[in-house]
C-alpha positions in Angstrom: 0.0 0.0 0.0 2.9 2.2 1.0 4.3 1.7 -3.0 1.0 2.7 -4.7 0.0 5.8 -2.8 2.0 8.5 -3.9 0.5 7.3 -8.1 -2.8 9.5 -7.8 -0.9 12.4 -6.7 1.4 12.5 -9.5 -1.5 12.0 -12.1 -2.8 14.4 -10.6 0.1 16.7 -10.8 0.6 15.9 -14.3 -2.8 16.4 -15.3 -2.7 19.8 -13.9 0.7 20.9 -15.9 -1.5 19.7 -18.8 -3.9 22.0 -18.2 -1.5 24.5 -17.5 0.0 24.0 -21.0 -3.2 24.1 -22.5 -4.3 27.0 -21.1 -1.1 28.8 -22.3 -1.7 27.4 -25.6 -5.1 28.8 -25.6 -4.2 32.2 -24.6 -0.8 32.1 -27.0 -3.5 30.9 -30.2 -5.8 34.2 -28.9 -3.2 36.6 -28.5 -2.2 35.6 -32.1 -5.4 35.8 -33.3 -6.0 39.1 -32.2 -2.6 40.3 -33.6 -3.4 38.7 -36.7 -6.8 40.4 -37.1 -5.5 43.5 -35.9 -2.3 44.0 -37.8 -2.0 40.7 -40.3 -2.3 42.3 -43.6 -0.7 45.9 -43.1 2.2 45.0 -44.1 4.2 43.0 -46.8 7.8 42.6 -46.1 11.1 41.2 -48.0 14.6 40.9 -47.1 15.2 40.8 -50.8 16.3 44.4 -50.6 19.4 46.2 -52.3 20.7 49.8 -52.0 21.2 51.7 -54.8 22.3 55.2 -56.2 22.6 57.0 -59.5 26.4 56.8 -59.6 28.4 59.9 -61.9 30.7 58.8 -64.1 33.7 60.6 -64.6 34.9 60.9 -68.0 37.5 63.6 -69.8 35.8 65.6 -72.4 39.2 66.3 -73.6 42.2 64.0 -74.3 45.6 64.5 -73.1 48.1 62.7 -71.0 47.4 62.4 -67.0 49.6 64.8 -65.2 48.1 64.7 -61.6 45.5 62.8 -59.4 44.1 64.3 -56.7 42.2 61.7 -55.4 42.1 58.2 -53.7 40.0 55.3 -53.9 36.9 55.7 -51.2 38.1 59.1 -51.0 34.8 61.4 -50.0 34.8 64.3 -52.4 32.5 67.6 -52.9 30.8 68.8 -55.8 33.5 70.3 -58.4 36.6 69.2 -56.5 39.2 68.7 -58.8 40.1 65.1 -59.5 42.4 64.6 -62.4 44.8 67.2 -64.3 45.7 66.5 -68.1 48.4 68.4 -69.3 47.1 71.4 -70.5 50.3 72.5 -72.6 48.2 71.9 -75.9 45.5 73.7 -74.7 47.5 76.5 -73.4 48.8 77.0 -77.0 45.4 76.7 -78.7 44.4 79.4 -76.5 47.1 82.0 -77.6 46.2 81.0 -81.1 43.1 82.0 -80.9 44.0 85.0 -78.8 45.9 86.2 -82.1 43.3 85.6 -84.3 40.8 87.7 -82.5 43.1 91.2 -82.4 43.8 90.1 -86.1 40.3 90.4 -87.2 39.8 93.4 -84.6 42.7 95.1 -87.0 40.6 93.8 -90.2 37.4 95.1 -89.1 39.3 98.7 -88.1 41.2 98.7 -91.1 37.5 98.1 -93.0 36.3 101.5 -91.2 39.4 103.4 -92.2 38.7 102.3 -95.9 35.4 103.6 -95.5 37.0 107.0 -94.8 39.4 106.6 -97.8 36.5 105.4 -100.4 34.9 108.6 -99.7 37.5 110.6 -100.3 37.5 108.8 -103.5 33.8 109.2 -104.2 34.1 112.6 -103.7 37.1 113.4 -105.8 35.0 111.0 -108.9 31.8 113.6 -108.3 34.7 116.4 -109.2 36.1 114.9 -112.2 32.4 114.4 -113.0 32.0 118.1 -112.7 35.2 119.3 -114.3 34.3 117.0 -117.5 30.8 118.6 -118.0 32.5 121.9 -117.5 34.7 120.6 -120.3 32.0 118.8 -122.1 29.8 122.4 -122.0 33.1 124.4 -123.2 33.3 121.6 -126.6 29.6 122.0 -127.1 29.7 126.1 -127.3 33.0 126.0 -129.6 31.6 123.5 -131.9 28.1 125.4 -132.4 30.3 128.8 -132.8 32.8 127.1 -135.8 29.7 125.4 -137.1 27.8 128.7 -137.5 30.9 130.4 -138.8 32.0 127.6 -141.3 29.0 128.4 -144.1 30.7 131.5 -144.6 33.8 130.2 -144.8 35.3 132.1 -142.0 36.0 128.7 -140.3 38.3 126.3 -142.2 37.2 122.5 -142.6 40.4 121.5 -140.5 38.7 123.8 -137.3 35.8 122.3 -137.6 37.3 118.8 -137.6 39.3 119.7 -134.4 36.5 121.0 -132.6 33.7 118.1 -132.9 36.9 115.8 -132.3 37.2 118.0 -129.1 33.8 117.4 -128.6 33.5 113.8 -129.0 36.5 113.6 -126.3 34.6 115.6 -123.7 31.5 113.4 -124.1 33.9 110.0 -123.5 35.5 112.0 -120.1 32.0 112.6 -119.3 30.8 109.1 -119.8 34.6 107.9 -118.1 34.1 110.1 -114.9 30.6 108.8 -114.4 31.8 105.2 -114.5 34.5 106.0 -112.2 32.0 107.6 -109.7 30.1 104.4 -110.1 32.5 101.9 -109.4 33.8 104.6 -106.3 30.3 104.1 -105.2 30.1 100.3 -105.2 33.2 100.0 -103.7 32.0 102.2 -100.6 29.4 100.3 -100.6 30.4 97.1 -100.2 33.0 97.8 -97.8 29.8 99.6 -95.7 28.3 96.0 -95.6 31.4 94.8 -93.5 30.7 97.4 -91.1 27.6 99.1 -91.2 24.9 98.3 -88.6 27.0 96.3 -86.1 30.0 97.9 -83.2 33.5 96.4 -83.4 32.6 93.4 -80.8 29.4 92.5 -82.8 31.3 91.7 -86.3 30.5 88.5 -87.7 34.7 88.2 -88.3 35.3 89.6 -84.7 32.5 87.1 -83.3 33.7 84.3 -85.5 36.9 84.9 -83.6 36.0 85.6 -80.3 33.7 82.1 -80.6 37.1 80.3 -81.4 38.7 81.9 -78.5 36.1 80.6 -75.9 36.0 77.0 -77.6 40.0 77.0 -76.8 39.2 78.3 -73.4 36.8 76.1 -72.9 39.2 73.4 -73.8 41.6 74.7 -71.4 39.4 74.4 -68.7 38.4 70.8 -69.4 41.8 69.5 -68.6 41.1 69.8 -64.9 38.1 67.1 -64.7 36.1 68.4 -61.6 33.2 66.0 -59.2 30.1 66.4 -61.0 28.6 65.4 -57.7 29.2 64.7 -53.4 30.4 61.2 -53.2 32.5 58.4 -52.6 35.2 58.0 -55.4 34.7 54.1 -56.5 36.5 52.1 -59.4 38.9 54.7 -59.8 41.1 53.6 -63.2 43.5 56.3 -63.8 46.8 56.9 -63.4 49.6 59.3 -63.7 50.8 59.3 -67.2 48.2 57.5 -68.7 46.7 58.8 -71.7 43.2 60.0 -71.4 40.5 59.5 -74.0 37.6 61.2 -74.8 34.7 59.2 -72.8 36.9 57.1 -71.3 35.6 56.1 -68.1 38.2 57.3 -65.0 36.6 56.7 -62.1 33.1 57.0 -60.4 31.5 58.9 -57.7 28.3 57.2 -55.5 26.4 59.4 -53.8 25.8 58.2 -50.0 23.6 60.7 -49.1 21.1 60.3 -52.4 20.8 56.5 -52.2 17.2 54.5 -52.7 16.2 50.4 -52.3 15.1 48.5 -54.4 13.2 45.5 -52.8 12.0 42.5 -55.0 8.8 41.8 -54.1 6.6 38.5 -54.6 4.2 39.0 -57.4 1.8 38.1 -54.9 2.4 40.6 -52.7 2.1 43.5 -55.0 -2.2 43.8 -54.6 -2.4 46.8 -52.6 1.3 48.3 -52.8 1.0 51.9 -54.4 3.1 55.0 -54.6 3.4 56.8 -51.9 3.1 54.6 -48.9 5.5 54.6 -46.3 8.1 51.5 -46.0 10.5 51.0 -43.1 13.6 49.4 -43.0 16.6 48.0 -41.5 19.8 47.5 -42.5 22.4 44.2 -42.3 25.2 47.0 -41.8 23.9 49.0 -38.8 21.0 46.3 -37.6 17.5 46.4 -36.2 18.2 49.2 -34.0 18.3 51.8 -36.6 15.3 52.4 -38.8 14.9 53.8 -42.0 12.3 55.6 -43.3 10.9 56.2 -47.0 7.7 56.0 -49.8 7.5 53.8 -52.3 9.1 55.7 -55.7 7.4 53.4 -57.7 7.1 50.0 -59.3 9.3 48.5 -62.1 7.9 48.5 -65.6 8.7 44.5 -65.3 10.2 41.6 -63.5 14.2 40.7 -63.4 14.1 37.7 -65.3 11.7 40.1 -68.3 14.6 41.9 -68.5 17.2 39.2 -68.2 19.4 38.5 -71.2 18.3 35.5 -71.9 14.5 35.8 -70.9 12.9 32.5 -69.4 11.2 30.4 -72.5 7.7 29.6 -70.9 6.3 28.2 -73.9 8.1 24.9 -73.4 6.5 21.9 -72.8 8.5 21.6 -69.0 7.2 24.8 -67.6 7.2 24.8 -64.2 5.3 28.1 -62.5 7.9 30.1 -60.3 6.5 33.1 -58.6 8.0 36.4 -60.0 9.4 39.5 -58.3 9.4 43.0 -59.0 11.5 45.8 -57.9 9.9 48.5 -56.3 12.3 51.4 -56.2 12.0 53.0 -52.4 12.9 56.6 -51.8 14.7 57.3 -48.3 14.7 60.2 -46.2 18.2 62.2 -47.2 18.7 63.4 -43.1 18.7 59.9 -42.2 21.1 58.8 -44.6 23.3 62.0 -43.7 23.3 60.4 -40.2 23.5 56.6 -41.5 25.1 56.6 -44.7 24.5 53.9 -47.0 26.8 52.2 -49.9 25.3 50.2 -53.2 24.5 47.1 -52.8 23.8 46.5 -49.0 21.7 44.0 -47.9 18.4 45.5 -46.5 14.8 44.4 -44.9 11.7 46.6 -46.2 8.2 46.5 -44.9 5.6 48.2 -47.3 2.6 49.8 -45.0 -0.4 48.7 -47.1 -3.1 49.7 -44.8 -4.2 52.9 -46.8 -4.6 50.5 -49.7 -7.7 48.9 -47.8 
């Protein structure tokens, strides 16, 4: 009897730990219940998450051998901060050259202006000999009708007569000589007036043409320091002192850390109530759960990774097997957290979407 007395009390103790576990069991399925019904369905979440940024590419819009750089990889650099410096001894040159050729057309265009004064004078001196031959031409005229009056009495000899329509003739050819002169005096003023007239010194089409030459070649000059385009992190820096730099030729690049977005790949099926705008959180494997990130969905990829693949998956054969698709969804962050947390390409990160608006 002694042996089988202390068997109830342990069933009994067992039962009641079974209870116990139930009851917890009960009130753990409840609790989840009511956190399912109350916040099941807000959210969709992926850890299939990337950061990304519009990197700059640096590339010389000049060529010319490398004579400095100014920068290392990872190096954090500012918004036109010189990087490279191509020798500029080319460009330097160029420059005077075209330097030259503007105070030579300056001279031209001045020397067109003095000309102008000069062709007057000219014009002028044609529109005397115009005067002095019809003086001349009026003289023949009066001598000629006096011998020809005086010749049927025969007080004028045939030889006179002669000599004076010959004088005449001669003072009709100076006339018609001293008017062509004046017209050709004319032209010429004029079409040195067209070189200059209407426009100041600066504003000449040889002068401009110049000038225009002188700024490409300045221009030029300037291009040899390569400057940031943007603030960033220099990356995949390929350039070296010495080398010789080609137009286009990628240098180096500069990622933005303080302009960077996510893009999170999310399930086909979990793209029903996701639209622009909504709030996302997230969290990322470099700085962990304890700092958050906040941003709104930028928007949604015009297809899924494998659409834009390079060799796209060939559904219409006979072995298709369904695999669910994902879509980027391109997440803008807040820029002050990402001043405070700063971000590279390609880190791993968790995003949860807030859907409930979508409801």
């Amino acid at each position: 009897m002694s042996d089988t007395a202390p068997a109830p009390a342990a069933a009994h103790k067992r039962r009641r730990l079974l209870t116990l576990l139930a009851a917890v069991v009960v009130v753990g399925a409840v609790l989840y219940g009511i956190y399912a019904l109350v916040f099941s369905g807000h959210t969709v979440e992926t850890d299939n998450a990337y950061v990304g940024a519009d990197t700059a590419q640096v590339t010389p819009l000049v060529a010319g051998p490398v004579a400095q750089v100014l920068v290392r990889e990872t190096e954090i650099v500012k918004a036109g901060q010189p990087l490279v410096i191509l020798d500029d001894a080319d460009a330097r040159i160029a420059v005077a050259q075209a330097q030259a050729a503007v105070g030579q057309a300056e001279r031209k265009v001045r020397g067109y202006e003095a000309n102008d004064t000069a062709l007057g004078g000219q014009l002028a001196a044609r529109q005397a000999d115009i005067n002095r031959a019809q003086s001349d031409l009026q003289r023949a005229r009066t001598d000629l009708d006096r011998r020809q009056a005086l010749s049927a009495s025969g007080a004028v000899s045939g030889e006179e007569l002669t000599t004076a329509k010959n004088q005449f003739a001669s003072a009709q050819a100076q006339v018609a000589q001293a008017r062509a002169n004046l017209q050709a005096a004319a032209g010429s003023r004029q079409a040195n007036e067209v070189l200059i007239s209407g426009t100041p010194l600066e504003q000449n089409p040889e002068v401009a043409a110049a000038q225009a030459r002188l700024d490409a070649a300045k221009l030029a000059l300037s291009r040899t320091v390569i400057r940031a385009p943007i603030d960033g992190v220099v990356s995949k820096k390929a350039v070296q002192i010495g080398q010789q730099a080609q137009v286009g030729t990628p240098l180096m690049a500069i990622v933005p850390t303080t302009e960077a977005y996510v893009d999170a790949n999310f399930k086909e099926v979990q793209l029903t109530n996701v639209r622009i705008g909504q709030p996302v959180t997230l969290t990322s494997d470099l700085y962990g759960g304890g700092v958050k990130f906040h941003g709104r969905v930028k928007g949604l990829s015009g297809g899924t990774g494998s659409a834009f693949s390079l060799i796209p998956a060939q559904n219409a054969s006979g072995n298709w097997i369904k695999v669910v698709q994902r879509l980027p969804v391109r997440i803008q962050l807040d820029p002050r957290e990402l001043a405070q947390h700063p971000l590279r390409i390609g880190l791993s990160m968790k995003a949860a979407i807030d859907i409930s608006n979508a409801r």
